[in-house]
VEXGURO-323760 format. One record per residue (C-alpha): residue in one letter; x, y, z. Coordinates in steps of 0.1 Angstrom, whole numbers, plus 5000, padded with zeros to 4 digits. Layout:
AXYZ ...
//
This chain:
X500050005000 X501550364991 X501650575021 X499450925014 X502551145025 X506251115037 X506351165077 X507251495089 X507351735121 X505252015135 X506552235166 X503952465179 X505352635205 X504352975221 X503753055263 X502352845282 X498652875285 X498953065248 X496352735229 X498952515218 X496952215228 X494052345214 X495752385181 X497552055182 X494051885187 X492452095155 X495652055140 X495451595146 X491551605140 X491551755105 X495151555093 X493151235103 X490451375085 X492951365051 X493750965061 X497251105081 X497250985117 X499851215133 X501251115171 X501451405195 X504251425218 X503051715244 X505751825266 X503751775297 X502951405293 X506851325284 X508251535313 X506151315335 X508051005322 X511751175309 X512151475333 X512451405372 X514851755369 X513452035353 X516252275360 X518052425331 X520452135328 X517051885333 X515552115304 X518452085281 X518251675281 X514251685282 X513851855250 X517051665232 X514951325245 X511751505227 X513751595198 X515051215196 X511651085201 X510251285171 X512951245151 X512850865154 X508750835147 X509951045115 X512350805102 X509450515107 X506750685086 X505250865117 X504051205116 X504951405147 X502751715160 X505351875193 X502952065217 X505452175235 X506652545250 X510652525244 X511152885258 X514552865239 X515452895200 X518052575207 X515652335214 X513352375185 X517052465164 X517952135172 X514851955157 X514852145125 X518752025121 X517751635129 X514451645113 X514351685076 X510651755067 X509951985094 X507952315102 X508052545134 X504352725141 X504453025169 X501753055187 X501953435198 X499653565222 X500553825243 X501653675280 X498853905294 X495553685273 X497653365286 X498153495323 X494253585320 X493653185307 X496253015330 X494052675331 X496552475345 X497452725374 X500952805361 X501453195363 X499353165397 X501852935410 X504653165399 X503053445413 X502353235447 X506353185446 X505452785437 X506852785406 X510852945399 X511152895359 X508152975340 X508653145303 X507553485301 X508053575341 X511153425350 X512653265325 X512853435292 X511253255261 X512553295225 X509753355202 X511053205167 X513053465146 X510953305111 X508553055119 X507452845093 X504052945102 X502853245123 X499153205141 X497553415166 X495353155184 X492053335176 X490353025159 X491952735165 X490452565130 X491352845108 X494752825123 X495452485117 X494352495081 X496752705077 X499652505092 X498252175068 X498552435039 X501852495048 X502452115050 X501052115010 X503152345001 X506252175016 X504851824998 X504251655034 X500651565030 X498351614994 
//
């Protein structure tokens, strides 16, 4: 059976609590909908299992692991969606390099909408003094100098026609 595209890489990164999951689930729904069944490797979910150290150090082998991950579901046929933050340029740098048929989607939405949304409690728990190194308050985050795609998180759908349009245009999926 001929496969309906070559495997490839999404990163949609932006702050946390900025729709990224929200995306990445519009974003699976309507590639399954073209016969593509993408997996989703969401940075929360792996740091549970990867991660017992999230320290700069712990961060800098979490998101190489991710990248591997990915990289390794590419070169088997899978499609890989990243829902993941990455505050720094290196991390997602790093996939680009490894992964050949890849695309980086920011998610920018100002850090005051995402404070305001805050479902899991993050920027609370910073505030609170709970939480030492969250992107956009204490730790800086690197929005992507040219991202692939640029999306403002304003309709979900809309946004990740766009990102499958990209995808066309790069030949990743008809």
């Amino acid at each position: 059976m001929e496969p309906k595209q070559q495997a490839f890489a999404v990163w949609i990164t932006g702050l946390p609590a900025s729709g990224k999951s929200t995306i990445t689930n519009a974003l699976k729904s309507q590639l399954a909908e073209r016969g593509v069944d993408a997996a989703v490797l969401e940075s929360d979910a792996l740091r549970k299992v990867f991660a017992a150290d999230y320290s700069a150090p712990g961060r800098e082998a979490f998101y190489r692991q991710m990248v591997y991950v990915g990289s390794l579901l590419v070169e088997h046929g899978v499609p890989v969606i990243f829902d993941a933050t990455a505050n720094l340029r290196v991390y997602r740098d790093r996939a680009r390099r490894e992964i050949a048929r890849f695309i980086e989607v920011y998610l920018d939405v100002p850090l005051e909408i995402c404070m305001a949304r805050d479902p899991k409690g993050i920027y609370a728990s910073a505030k609170a003094g709970q939480a030492s190194n969250v992107p956009g308050l204490q730790d800086s985050y690197e929005a992507p100098a040219s991202p692939d795609v640029l999306v403002h998180g304003d309709d979900p759908e809309s946004d990740a026609r766009r990102i499958i349009e990209k995808l066309a245009e790069k030949g990743c999926v008809e």
